[in-house]
Phi, psi and omega in degrees: 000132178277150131230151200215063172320148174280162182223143203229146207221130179234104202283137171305133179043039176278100162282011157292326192060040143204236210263162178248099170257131174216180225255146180269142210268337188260190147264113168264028189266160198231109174320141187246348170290315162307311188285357167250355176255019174262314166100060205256155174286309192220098161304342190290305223283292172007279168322281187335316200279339192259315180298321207288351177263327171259006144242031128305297161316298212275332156292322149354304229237315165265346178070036180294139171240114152293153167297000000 
């Protein structure tokens, strides 16, 4: 199963002045069979590592400049 959490932006020269979101393109989900026989410690920080590589994408890819 994907997940592909939203992600909130808080974009340069937004006149509403306030946050932007979108969905993320990548999967960010953490095999949990691999990750208990890899003996990994903490899933979230996993999770964390994946969102933080798929809004990495997504600025990337649209040139969002954040505040």
């Amino acid at each position: 199963m994907a997940y592909h959490p939203t992600i909130e932006f808080f974009v340069t020269g937004d006149p509403t002045g306030y946050s932007k979101v979108f969905q993320a393109e990548l999967d960010c989900e953490v095999n949990q069979m691999n990750w208990l026989l890899e003996e990994h410690e903490n899933i979230n920080e996993e999770i964390a590592k994946k969102v933080g590589v798929a809004k990495a994408d997504l600025i990337n890819k649209y040139n969002i400049e954040e505040i």
